[in-house]
C-alpha positions as CSV (number, residue, x, y, z in Angstrom):
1,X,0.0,0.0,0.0
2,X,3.0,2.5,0.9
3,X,4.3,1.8,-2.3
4,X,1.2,2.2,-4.5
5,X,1.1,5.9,-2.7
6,X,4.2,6.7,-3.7
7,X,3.9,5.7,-7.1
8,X,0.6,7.7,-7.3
9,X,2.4,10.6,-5.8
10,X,5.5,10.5,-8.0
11,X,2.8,10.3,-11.0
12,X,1.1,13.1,-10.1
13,X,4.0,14.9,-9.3
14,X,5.0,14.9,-12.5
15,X,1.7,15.1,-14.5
16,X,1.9,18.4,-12.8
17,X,4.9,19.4,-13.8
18,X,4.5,18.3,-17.4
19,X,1.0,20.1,-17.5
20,X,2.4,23.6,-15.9
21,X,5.6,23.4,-18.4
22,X,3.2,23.1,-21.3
23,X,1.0,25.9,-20.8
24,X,3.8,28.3,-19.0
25,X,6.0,28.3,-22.3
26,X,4.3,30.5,-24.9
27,X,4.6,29.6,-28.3
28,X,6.8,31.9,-30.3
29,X,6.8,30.0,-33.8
30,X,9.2,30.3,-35.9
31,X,11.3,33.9,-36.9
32,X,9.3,35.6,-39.2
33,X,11.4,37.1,-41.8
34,X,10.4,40.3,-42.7
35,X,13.3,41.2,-45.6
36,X,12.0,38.0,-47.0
37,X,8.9,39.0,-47.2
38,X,9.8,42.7,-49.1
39,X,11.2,41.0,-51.7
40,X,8.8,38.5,-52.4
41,X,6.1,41.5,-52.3
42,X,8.5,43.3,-55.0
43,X,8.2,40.1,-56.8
44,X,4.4,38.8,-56.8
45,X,2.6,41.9,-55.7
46,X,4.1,45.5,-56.7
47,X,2.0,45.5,-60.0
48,X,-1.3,45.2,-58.3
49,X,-0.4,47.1,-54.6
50,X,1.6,49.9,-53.4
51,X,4.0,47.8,-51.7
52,X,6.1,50.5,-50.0
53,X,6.9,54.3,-49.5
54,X,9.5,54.1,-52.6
55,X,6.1,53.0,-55.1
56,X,4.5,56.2,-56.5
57,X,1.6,53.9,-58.2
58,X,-0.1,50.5,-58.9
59,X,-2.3,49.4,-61.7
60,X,-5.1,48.7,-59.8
61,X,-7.3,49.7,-57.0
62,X,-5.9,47.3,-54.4
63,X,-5.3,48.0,-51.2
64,X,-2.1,49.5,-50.4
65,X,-0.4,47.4,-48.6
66,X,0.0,50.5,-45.6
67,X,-3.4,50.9,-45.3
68,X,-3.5,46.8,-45.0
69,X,-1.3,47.2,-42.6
70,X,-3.1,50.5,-40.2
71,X,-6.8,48.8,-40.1
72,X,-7.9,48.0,-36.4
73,X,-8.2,44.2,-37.3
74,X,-5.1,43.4,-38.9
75,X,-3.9,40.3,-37.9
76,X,-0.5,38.9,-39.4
77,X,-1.5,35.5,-39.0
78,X,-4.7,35.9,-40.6
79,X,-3.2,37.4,-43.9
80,X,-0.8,34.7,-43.8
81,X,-3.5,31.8,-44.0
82,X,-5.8,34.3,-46.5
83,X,-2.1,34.2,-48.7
84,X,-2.2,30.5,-48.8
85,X,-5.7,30.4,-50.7
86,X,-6.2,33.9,-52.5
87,X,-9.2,35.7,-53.7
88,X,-10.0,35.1,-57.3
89,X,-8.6,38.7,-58.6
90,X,-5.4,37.5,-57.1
91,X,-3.1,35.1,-59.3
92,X,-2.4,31.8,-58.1
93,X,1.3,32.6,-57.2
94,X,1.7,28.9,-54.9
95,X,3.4,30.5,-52.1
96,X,4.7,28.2,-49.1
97,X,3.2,28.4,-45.7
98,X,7.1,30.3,-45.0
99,X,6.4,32.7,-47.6
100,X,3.3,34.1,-46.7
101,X,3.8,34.4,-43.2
102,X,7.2,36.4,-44.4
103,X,5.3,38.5,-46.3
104,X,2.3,39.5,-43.6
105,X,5.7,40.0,-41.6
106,X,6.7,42.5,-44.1
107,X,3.1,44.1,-44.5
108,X,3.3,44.3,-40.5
109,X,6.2,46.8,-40.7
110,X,3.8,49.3,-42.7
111,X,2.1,50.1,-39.6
């Protein structure tokens, strides 16, 4: 009996530990890299967005990509996953799940 309460004790012992080291660690992801992310943007999106302060004009009425950047729900993460699976004005430009994220990085920075 002794030893089934120790083995229950050293179980929960470190169930709790386990638990609080799980949820105490926040996730950071990985480095987002916003440099990345400018020159895929001068690559892929420049003819279609104002991309930066250096762009004078783009050939459509899309968004520039400050004002993107400045509304009170802009969420990086969110433009990463809306990247992934564009809207049909967009071109399919197969970006990796890297590459988007490095570009909402970049987008991010226009704030």
């Amino acid at each position: 009996m002794p030893r089934q309460l120790l083995w229950i004790g050293y179980c929960t012992l470190v169930s709790s530990l386990l638990a609080t080291a799980c949820f105490a660690i926040p996730d950071q992801g990985p480095t987002r890299d916003a440099d990345h992310g400018r020159t895929l943007v001068k690559r892929w999106c420049i003819s279609c967005h104002l991309v930066g302060t250096d762009q004078k004009q783009a050939t459509t009425d899309a968004p520039p990509f400050a004002t993107i950047a400045k509304k009170p729900d802009f969420n990086a993460a969110k433009l990463a996953f809306f990247l992934l699976y564009p809207h049909p004005k967009m071109p399919d430009m197969r970006l990796s799940r890297d590459e988007t994220s490095d570009i909402a990085a970049y987008i991010a920075t226009l704030k």
